[in-house]
C-alpha positions in Angstrom: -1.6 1.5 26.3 -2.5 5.1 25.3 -4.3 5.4 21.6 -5.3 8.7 19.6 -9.3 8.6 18.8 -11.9 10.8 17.7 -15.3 10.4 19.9 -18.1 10.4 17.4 -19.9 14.3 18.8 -16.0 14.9 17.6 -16.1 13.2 14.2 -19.5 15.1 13.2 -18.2 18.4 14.1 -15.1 18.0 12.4 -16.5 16.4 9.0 -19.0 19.7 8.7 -15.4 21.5 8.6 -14.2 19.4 6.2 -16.6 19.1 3.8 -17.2 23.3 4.2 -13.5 24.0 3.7 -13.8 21.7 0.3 -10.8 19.2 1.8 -9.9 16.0 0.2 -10.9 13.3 2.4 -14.1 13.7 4.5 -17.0 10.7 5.8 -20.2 10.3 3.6 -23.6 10.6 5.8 -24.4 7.2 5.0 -20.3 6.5 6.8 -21.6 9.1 9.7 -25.0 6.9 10.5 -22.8 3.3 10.0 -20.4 5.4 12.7 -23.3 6.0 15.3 -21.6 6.4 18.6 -18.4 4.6 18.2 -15.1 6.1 18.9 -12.7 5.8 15.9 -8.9 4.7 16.6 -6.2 6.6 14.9 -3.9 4.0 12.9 -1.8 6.3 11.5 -1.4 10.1 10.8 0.6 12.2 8.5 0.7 16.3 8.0 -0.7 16.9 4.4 -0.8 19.9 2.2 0.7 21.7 5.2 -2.4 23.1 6.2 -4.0 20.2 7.8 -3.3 16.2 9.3 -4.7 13.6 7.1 -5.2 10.7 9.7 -6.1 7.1 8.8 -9.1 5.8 11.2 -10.7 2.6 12.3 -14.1 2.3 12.2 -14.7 -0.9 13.3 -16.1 -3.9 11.1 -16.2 -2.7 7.2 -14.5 0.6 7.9 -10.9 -0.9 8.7 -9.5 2.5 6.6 -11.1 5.7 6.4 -9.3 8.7 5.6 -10.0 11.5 7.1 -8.5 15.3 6.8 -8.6 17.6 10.1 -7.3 21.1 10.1 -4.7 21.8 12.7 -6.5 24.0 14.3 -9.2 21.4 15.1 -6.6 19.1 16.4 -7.6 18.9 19.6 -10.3 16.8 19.2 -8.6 14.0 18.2 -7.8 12.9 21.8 -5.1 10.9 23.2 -6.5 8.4 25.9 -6.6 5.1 27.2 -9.6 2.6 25.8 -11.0 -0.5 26.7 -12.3 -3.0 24.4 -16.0 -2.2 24.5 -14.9 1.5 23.6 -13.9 0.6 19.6 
């Protein structure tokens, strides 16, 4: 089965937009260092303020839902793929 996910290099880059463009929902450091290498699995995603996707990520232990606000420009980083278990 295929799943949407954001490698970690991909998450950093794309909170720094987030957090410079001022948008709603973006990861804390202290989130970021918890994160450290994972890849985060898209649960669910949704256009918002028609500008950007607000997607709904797992994290993995304690970070079941983290909401998280990529421009659509950037979009390509979220990459479609298949996984295996050790991956998430």
């Amino acid at each position: 089965m295929k799943y949407q996910f954001i490698e970690y290099a991909d998450l950093v880059k794309l909170n720094k937009i987030a957090k410079k463009k001022n948008f709603n929902q973006y990861l804390g450091e202290n989130v970021l260092r918890d994160l450290y290498g994972k890849r985060l699995l898209v649960k669910f995603a949704f256009v918002h303020n028609g500008t950007e996707m607000r997607y709904v990520l797992h994290g993995g232990r304690g970070y079941d839902v983290l909401l998280f606000d990529v421009d659509f420009k950037d979009m390509h980083l979220v990459r479609t793929g298949y996984l295996n278990k050790e991956a998430a």
